[in-house]
Rosetta silent file (secondary structure, phi, psi, omega in degrees, C-alpha in Angstrom):
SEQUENCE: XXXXXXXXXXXXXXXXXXXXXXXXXXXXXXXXXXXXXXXXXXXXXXXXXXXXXXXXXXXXXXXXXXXXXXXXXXXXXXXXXXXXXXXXXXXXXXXXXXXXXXXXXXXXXXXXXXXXXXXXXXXXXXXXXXXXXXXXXXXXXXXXXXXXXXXXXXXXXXXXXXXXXXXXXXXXXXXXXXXXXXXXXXXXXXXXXXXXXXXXXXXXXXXXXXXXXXXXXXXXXXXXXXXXXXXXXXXXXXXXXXXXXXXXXXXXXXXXXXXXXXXXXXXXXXXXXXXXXXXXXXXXXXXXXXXXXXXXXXXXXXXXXXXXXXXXXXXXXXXXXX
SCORE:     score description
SCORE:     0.000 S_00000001
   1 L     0.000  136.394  173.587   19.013   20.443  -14.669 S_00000001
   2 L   -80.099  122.686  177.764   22.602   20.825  -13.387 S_00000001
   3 L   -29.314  -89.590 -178.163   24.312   18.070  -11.657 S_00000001
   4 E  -115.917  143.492  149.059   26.117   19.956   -9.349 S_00000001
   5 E   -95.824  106.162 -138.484   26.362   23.860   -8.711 S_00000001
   6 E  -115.169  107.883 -166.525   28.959   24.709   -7.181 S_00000001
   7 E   -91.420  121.553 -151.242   29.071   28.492   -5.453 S_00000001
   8 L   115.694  118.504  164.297   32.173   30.073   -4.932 S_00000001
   9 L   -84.822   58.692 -170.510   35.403   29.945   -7.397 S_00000001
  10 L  -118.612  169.061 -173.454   37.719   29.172   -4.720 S_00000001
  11 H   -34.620  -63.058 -164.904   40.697   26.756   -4.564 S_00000001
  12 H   -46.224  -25.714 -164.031   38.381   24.035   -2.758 S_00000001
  13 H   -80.365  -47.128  174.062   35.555   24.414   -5.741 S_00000001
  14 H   -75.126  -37.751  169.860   38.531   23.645   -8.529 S_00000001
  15 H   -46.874  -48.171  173.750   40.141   21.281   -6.705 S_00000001
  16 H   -74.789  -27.056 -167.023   36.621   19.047   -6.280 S_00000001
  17 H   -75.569  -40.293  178.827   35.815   19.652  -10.006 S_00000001
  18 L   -86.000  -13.500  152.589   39.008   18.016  -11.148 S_00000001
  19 L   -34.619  -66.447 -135.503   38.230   15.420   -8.796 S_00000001
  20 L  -129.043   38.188 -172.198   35.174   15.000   -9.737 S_00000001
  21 L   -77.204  150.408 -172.345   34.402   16.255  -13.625 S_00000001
  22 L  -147.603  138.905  145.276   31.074   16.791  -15.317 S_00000001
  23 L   -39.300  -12.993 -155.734   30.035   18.559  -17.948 S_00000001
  24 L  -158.270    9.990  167.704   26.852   19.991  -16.706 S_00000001
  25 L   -76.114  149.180 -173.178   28.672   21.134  -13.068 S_00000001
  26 E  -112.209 -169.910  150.739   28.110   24.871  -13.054 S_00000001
  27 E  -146.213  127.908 -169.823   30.143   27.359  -11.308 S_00000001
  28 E  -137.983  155.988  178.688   28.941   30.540   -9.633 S_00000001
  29 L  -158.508  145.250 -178.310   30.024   33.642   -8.160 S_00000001
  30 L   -52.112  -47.346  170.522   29.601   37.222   -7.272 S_00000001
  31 L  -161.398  177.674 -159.516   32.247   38.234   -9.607 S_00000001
  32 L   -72.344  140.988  160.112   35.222   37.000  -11.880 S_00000001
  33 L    79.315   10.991 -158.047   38.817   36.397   -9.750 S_00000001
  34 L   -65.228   -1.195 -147.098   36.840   36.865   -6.421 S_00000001
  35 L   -88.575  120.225  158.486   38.924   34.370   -4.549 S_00000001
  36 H   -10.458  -35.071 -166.364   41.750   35.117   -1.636 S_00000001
  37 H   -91.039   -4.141 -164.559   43.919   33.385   -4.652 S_00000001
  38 H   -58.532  -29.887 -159.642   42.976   35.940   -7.531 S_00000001
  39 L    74.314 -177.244 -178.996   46.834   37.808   -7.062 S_00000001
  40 E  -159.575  117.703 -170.072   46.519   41.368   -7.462 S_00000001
  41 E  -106.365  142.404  175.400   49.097   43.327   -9.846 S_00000001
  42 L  -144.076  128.989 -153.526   51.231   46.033   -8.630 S_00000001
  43 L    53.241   27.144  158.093   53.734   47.787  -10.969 S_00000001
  44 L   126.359  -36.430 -162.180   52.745   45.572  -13.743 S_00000001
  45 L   -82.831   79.799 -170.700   53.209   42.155  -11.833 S_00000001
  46 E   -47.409  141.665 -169.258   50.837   39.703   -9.898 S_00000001
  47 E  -145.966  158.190 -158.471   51.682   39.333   -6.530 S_00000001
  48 L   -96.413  134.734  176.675   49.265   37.079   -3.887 S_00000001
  49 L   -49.073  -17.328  147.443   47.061   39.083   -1.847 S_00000001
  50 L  -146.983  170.366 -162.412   48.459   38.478    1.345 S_00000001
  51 L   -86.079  136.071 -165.700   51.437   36.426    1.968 S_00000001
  52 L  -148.202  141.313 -165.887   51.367   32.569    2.189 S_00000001
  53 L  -118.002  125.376  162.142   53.370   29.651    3.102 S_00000001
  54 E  -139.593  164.729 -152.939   52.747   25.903    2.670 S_00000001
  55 L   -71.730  -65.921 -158.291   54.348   22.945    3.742 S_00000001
  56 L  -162.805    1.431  135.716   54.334   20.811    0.433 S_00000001
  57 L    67.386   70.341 -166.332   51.543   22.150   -1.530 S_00000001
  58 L   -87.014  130.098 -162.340   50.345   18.196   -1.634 S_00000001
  59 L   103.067   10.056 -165.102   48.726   16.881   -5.198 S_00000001
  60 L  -141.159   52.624  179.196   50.376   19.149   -6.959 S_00000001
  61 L   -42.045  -42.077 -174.971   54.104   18.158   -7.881 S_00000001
  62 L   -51.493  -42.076 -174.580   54.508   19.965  -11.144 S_00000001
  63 L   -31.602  156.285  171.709   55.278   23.254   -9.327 S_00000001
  64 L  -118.763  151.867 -149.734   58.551   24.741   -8.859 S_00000001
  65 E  -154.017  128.023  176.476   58.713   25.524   -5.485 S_00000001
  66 E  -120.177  113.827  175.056   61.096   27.959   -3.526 S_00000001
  67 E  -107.788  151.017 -164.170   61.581   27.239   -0.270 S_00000001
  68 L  -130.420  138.102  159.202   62.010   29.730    2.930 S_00000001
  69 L  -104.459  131.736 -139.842   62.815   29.999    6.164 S_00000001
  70 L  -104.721  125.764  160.242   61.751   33.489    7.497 S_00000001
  71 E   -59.472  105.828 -165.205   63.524   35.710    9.875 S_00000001
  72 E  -114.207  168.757 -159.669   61.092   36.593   12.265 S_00000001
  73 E  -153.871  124.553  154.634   61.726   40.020   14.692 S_00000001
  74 E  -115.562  142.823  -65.759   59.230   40.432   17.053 S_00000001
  75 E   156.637   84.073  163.226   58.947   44.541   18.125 S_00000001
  76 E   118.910  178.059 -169.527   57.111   45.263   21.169 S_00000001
  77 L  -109.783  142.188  179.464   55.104   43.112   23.681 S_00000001
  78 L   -52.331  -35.722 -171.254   53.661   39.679   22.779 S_00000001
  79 L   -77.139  -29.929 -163.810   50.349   40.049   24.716 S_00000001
  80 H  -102.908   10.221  175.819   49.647   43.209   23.153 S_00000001
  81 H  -112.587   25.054  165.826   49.966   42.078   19.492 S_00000001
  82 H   -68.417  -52.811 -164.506   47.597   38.999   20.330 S_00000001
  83 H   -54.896  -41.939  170.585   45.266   42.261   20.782 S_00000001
  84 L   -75.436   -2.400 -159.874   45.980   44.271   18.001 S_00000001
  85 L  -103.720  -52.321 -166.421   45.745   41.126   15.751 S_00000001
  86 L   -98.456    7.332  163.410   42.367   39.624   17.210 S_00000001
  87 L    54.624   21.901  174.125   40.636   42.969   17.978 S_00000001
  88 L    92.981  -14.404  156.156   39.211   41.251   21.048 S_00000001
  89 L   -70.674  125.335 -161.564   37.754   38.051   19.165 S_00000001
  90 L   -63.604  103.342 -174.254   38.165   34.716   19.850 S_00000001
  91 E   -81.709  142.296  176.562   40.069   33.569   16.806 S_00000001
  92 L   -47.679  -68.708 -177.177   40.078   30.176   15.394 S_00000001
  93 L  -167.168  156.277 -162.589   43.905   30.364   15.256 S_00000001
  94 L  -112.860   77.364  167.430   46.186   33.504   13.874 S_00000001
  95 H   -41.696  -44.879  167.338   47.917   32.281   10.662 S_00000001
  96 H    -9.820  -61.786  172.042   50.008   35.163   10.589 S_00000001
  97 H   -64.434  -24.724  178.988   52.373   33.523   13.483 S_00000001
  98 H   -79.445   -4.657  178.644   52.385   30.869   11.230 S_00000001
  99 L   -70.796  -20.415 -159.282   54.358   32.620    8.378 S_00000001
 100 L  -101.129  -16.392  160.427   57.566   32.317   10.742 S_00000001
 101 L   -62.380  -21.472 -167.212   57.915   28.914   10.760 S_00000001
 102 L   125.156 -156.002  164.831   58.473   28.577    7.380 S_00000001
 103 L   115.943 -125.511  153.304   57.810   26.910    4.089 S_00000001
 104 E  -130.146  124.503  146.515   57.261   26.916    0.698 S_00000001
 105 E   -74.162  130.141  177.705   55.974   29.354   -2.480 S_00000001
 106 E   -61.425  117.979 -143.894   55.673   28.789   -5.737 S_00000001
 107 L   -64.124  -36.658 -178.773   58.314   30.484   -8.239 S_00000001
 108 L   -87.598   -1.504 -168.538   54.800   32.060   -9.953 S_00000001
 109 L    74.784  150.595  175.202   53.027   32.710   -6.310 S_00000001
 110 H   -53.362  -57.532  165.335   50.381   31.508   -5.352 S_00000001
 111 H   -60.322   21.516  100.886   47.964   32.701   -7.263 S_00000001
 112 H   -16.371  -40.686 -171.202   49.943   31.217  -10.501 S_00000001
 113 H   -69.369  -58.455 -160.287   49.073   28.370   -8.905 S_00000001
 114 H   -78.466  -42.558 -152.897   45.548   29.214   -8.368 S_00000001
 115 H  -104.309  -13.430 -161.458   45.160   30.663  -12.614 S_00000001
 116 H   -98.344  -93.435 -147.457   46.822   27.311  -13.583 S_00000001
 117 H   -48.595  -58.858  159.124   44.029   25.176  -11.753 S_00000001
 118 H   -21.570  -93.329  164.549   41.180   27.699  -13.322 S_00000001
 119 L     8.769  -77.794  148.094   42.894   26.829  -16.448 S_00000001
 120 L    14.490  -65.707 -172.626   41.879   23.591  -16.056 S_00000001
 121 L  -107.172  119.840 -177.000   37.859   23.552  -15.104 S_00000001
 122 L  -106.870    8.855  172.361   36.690   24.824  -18.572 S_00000001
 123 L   -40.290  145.034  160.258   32.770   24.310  -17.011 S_00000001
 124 L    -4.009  112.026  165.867   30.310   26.898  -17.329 S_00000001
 125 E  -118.420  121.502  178.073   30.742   30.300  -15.225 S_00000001
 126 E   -81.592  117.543  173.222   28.198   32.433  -13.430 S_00000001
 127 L  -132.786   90.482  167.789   29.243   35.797  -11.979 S_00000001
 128 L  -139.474 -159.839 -177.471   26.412   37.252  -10.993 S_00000001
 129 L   -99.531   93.109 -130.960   24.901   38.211   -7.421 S_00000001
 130 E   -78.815  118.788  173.470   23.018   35.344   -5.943 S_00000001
 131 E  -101.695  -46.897  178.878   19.116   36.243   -4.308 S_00000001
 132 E  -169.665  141.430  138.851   18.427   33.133   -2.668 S_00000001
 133 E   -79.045  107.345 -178.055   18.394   29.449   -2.675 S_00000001
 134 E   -50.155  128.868 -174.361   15.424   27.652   -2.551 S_00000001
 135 L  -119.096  -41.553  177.509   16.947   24.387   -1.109 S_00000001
 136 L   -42.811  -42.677  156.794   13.602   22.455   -0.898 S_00000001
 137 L   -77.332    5.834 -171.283   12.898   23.061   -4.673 S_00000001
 138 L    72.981   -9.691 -176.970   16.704   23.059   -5.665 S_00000001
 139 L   -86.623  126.995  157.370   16.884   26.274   -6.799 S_00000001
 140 E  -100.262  153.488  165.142   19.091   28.811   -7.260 S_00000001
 141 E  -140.155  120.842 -174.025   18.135   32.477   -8.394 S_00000001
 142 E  -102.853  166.216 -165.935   20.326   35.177   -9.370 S_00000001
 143 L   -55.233  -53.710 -154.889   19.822   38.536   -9.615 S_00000001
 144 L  -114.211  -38.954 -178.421   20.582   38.898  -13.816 S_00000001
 145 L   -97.251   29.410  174.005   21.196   35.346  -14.984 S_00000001
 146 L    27.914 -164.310 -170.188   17.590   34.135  -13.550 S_00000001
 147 E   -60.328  113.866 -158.838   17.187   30.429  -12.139 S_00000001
 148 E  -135.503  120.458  141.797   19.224   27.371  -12.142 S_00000001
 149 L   -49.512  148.952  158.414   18.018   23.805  -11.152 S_00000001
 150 L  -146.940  171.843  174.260   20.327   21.449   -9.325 S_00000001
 151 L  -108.715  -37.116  165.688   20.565   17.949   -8.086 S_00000001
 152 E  -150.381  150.407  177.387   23.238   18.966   -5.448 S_00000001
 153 E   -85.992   87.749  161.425   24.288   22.108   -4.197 S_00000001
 154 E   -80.349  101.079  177.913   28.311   22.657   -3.128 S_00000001
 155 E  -112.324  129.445 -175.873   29.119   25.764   -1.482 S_00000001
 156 L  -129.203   30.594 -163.293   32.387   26.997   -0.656 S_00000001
 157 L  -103.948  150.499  173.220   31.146   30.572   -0.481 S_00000001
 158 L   -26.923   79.415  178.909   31.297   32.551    2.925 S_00000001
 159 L    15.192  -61.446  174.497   29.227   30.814    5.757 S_00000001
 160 L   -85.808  -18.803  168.146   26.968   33.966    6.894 S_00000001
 161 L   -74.935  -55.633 -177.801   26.507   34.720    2.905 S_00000001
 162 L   -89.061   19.019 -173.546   24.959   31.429    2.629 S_00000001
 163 L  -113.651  -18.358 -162.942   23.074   31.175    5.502 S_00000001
 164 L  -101.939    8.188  177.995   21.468   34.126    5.232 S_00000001
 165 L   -73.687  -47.979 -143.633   20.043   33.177    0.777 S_00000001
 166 L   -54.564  123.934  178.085   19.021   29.621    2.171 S_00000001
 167 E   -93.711   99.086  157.193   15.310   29.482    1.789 S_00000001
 168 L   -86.801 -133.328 -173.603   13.740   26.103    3.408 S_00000001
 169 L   -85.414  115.948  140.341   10.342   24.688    3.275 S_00000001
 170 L    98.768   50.863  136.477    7.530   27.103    2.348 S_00000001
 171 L   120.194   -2.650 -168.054    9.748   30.267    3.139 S_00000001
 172 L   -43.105   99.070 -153.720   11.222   29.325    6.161 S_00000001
 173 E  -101.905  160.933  167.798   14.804   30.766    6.470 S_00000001
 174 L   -56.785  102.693  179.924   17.965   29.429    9.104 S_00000001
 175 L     4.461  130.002  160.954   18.094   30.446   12.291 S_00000001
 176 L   -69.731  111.725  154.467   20.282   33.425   12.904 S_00000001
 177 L   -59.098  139.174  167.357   23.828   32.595   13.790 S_00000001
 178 L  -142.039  135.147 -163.175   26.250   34.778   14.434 S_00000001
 179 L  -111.988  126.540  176.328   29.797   34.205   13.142 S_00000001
 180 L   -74.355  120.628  163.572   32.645   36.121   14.360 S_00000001
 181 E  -156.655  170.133 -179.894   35.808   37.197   12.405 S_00000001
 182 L   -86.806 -176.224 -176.326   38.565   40.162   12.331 S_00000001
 183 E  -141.344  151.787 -178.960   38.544   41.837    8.925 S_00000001
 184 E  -102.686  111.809  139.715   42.345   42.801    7.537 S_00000001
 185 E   -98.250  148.710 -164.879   43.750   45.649    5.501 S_00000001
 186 E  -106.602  172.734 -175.996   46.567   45.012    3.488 S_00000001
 187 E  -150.366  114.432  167.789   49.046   47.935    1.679 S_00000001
 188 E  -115.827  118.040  165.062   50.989   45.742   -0.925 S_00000001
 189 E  -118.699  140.583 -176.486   54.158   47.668   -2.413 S_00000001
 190 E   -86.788  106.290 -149.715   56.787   47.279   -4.694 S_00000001
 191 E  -131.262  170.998 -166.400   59.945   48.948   -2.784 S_00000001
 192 E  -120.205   83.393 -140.195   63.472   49.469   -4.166 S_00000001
 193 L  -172.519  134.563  168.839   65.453   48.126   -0.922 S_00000001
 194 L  -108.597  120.818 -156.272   67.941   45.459   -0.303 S_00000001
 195 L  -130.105  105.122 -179.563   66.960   42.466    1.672 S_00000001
 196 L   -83.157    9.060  165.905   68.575   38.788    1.730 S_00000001
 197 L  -132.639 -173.706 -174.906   65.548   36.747    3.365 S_00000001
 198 L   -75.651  174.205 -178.003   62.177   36.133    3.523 S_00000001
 199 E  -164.679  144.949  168.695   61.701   38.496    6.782 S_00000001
 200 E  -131.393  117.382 -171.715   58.551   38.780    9.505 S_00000001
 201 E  -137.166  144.025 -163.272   57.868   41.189   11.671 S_00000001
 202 E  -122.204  128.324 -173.133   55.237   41.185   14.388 S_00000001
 203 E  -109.489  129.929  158.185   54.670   44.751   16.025 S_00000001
 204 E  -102.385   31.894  179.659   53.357   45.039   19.471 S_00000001
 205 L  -103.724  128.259  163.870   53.210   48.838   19.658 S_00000001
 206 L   -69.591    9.391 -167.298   50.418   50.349   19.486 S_00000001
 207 L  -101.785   -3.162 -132.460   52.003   53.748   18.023 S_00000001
 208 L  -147.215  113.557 -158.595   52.989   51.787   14.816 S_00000001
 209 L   -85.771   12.155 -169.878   49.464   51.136   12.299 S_00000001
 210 L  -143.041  136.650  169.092   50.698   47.932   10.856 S_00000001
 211 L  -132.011   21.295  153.765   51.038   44.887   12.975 S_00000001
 212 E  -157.309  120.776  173.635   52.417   42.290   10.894 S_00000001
 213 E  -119.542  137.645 -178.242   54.533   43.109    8.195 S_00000001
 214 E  -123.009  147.892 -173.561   56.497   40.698    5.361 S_00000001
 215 E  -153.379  124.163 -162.419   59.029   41.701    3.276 S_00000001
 216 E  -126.680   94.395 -170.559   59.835   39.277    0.542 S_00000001
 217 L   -77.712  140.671 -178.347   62.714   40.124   -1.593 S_00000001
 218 L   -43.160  -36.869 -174.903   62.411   39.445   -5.385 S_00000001
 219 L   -64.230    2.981  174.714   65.660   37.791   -5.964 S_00000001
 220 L   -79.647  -36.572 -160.362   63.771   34.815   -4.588 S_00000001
 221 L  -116.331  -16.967  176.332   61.491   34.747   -7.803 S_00000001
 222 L  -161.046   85.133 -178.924   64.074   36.477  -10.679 S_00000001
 223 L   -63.335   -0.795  169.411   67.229   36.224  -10.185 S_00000001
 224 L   -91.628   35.031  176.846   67.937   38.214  -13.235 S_00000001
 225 L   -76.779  158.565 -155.276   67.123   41.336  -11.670 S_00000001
 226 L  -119.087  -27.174  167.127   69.492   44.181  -12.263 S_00000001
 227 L   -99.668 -178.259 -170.196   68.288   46.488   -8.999 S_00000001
 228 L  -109.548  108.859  179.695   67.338   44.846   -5.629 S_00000001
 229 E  -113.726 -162.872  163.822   63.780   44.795   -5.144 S_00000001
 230 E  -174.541  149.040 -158.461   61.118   43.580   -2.245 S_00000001
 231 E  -119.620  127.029 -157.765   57.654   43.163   -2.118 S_00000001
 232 E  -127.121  120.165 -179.503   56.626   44.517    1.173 S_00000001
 233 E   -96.400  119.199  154.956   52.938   43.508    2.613 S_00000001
 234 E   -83.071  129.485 -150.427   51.482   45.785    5.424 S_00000001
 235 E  -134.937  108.450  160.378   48.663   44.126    7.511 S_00000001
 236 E  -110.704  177.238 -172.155   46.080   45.785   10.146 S_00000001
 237 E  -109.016  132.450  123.052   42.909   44.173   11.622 S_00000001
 238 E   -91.465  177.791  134.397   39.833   46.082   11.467 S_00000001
 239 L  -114.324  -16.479  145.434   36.176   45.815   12.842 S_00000001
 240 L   -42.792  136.024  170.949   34.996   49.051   11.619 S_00000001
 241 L   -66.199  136.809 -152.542   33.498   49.162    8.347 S_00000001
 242 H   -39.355  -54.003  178.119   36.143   49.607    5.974 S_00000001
 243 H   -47.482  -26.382  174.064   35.142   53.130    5.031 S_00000001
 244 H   -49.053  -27.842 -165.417   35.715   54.278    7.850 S_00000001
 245 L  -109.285  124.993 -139.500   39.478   54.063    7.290 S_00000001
 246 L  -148.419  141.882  156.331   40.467   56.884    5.431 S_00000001
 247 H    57.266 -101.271 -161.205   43.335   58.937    4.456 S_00000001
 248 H   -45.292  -63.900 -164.901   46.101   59.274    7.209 S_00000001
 249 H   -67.071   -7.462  171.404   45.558   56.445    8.710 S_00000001
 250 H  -101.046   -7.552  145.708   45.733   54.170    5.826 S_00000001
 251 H   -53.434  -48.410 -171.152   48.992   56.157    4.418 S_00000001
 252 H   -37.498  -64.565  167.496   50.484   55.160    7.738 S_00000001
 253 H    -8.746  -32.420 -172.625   50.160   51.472    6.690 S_00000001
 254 H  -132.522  -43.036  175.293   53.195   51.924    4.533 S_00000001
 255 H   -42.020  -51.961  150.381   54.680   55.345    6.038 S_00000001
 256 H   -26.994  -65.973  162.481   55.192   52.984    9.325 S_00000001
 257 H   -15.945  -59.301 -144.218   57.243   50.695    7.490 S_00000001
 258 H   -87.769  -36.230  168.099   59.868   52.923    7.417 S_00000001
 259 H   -66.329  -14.058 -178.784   60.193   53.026   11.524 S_00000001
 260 H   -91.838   43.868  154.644   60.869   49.460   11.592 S_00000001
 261 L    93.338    1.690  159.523   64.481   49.966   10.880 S_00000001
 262 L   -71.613   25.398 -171.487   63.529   50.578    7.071 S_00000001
 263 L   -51.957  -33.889 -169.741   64.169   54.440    6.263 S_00000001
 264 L   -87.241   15.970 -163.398   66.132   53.912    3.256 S_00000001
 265 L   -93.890  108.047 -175.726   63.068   52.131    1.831 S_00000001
 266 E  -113.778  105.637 -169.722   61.918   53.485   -1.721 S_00000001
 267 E   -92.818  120.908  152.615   58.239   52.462   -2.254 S_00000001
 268 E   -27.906  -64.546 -167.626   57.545   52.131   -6.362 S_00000001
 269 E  -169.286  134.835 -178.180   54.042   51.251   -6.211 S_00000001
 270 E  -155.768  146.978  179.961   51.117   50.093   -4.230 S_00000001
 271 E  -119.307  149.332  163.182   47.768   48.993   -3.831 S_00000001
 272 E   -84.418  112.060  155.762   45.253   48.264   -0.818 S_00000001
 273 E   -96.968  178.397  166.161   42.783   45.509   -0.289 S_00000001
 274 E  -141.468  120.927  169.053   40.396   44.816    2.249 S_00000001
 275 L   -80.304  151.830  133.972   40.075   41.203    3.178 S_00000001
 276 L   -72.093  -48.693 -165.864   36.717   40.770    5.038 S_00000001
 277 L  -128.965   97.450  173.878   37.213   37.545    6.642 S_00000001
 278 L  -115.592    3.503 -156.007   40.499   37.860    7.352 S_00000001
 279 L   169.224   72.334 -125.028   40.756   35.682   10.485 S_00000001
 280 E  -100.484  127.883 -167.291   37.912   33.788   10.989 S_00000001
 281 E   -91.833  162.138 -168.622   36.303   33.614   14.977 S_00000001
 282 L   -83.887 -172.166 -166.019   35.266   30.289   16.603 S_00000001
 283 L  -133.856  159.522  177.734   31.780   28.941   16.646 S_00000001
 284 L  -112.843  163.776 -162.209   29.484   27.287   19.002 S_00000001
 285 L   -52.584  -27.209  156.464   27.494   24.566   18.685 S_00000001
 286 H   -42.259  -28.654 -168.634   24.615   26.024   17.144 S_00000001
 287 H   -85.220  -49.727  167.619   26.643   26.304   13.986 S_00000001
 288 H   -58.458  -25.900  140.768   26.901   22.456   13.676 S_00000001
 289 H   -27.957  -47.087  175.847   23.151   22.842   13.248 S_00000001
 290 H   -74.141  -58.968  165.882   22.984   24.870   10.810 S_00000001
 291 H   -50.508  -31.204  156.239   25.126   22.611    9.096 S_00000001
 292 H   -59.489  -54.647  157.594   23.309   19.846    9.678 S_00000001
 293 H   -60.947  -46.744  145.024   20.547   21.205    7.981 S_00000001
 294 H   -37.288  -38.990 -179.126   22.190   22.311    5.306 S_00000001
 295 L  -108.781   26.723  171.502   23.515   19.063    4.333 S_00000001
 296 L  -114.079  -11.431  162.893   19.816   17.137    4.947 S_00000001
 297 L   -89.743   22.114 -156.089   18.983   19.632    2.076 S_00000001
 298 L    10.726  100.073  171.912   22.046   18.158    0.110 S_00000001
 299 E  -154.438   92.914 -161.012   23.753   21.114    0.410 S_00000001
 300 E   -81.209  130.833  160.745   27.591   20.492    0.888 S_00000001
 301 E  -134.779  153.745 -155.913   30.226   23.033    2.069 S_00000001
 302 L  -127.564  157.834  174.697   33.535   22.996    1.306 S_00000001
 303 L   110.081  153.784  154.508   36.404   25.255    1.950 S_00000001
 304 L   -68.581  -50.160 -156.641   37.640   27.775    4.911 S_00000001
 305 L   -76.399  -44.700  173.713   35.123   30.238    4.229 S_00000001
 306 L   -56.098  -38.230 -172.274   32.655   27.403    3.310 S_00000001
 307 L   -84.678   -6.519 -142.185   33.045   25.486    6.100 S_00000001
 308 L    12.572   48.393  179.822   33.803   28.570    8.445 S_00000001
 309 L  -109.093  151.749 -175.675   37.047   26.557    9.550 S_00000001
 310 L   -79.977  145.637  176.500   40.817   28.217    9.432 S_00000001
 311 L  -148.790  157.317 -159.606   42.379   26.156    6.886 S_00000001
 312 L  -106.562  166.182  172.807   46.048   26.167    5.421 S_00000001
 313 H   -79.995  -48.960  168.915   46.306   25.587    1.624 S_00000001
 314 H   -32.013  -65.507  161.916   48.169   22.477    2.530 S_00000001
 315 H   -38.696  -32.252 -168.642   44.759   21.621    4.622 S_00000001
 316 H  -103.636  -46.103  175.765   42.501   22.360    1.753 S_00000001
 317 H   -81.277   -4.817  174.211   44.542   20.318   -1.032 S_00000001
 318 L   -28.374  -63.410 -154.835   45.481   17.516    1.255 S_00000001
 319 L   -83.427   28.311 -179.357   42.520   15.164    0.933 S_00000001
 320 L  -164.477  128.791  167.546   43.265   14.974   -3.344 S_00000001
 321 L   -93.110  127.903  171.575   45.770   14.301   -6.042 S_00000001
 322 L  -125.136    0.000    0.000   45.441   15.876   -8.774 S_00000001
């Protein structure tokens, strides 16, 4: 039997393990790197899947740490990029606006950060797709890697993903809840373009497909570069399912760029994600129920997504030194 299992690779899950280590702690997940912190490489390089700022990145000293204060330009009218941001959902809070205050990044990015910490936990790893957890019997059961006893259960895996596996006594499942959130796509590019700050710009037009874009020139992270480069993130909300968004309108995403005073802007390379929980909506009291049940079946959650609370990286490593 495993001590603890803990579901979800995410910052919060490494962060407790090096707390807390054992030998016989598992770790599971739908797949390898799945984590907001994995990076993503574009033109040969990891770069973090969307752009992030922290105060003092606290327990974690070794880092070299570049700190920025961001231009920010706002474009357009403030009420109507509340709109375009939260797609009509009551949002916990809109990190985004929080990039313009300021902070700090790690000379490797976050996710550097994040592969360092991995590095670390050499415990067991699952990556398979998880069919349900028994929580009265302890059990987990995955699709390919069959059944795992536990003594306690730690999840730091999406909220509505674990609410809807839990299995209580003699099939009984959780109430249904229903948890609100915007979903994001991002257009990350490698551009050829010369920029001397960190730079934020929040578009209230509705003509213009991207409504917050950062553009983070390289000479921040290698100053031995011999051209001028920037790493330019483009960010929409959706609520459609992702397929839906197709062709034009996902060209725009970076084509758009170029109206915000950017013409002379020579994009390298680029990739797309789709965040799912990209802004997570608030909850009503029902949801501390659910939790409350959850954790009389010692079943712990940890994390933003675990927890369904917006949380800063700062917020998530706070409560540990490592």
């Amino acid at each position: 039997m495993r001590r603890k299992v803990y579901l979800g690779e995410s910052l919060s899950t490494l962060i407790a393990m090096i707390k807390e280590p054992h030998p016989q702690d598992l770790i599971a997940d739908l797949w390898e790197r799945g984590s907001l912190l994995g990076g993503i490489e574009v033109c040969g390089i990891e770069f973090d899947r969307v752009p992030m700022l922290s105060k003092n990145l606290p327990g974690l000293p070794k880092l070299e740490l570049i700190s920025v204060k961001p231009a920010a330009v706002f474009i357009g009218s403030e009420s109507s990029y509340n709109v375009r941001v939260s797609r009509n959902t009551d949002v916990q809070r809109n990190w985004l606006l929080e990039l313009s205050i300021g902070g700090k990044i790690p000379k490797k990015f976050f996710n550097g950060m994040f592969k360092e910490l991995r590095s670390r936990v050499t415990n067991e790893r699952v990556y398979d797709i998880l069919s349900r957890a028994e929580l009265s019997s302890r059990k987990v059961r995955f699709l390919r890697y069959g059944t795992i006893d536990y003594c306690k259960l730690v999840s730091s895996l999406p909220l509505p993903y674990v609410m809807g596996k839990a299995v209580l006594n003699s099939g009984k499942t959780l109430p249904l809840v229903e948890l609100n959130y915007v979903s994001l796509l991002v257009e990350i590019a490698l551009a050829e373009y010369k920029i001397e700050e960190y730079t934020v710009i929040y578009v209230g037009k509705s003509n213009i497909i991207p409504h917050t874009v950062v553009l983070i020139p390289l000479r921040l992270f290698k100053e031995d570069l011999l051209s001028d480069y920037v790493l330019v993130y483009s960010i929409t909300s959706i609520k459609r399912p992702y397929r839906n968004y197709k062709g034009e309108y996902v060209d725009r995403l970076l084509k758009d760029v170029r109206k915000l005073g950017f013409q002379d802007m020579r994009f390298l390379c680029h990739k797309l994600i789709f965040e799912k929980y990209g802004l997570l909506g608030t909850v009503g009291p029902e949801v501390g129920e659910v939790v409350g049940t959850l954790k009389d079946f010692n079943v712990e959650l940890i994390g933003r997504l675990g927890t369904w609370k917006e949380m800063s990286i700062d917020e998530i490593l706070n409560y540990v030194s490592i």
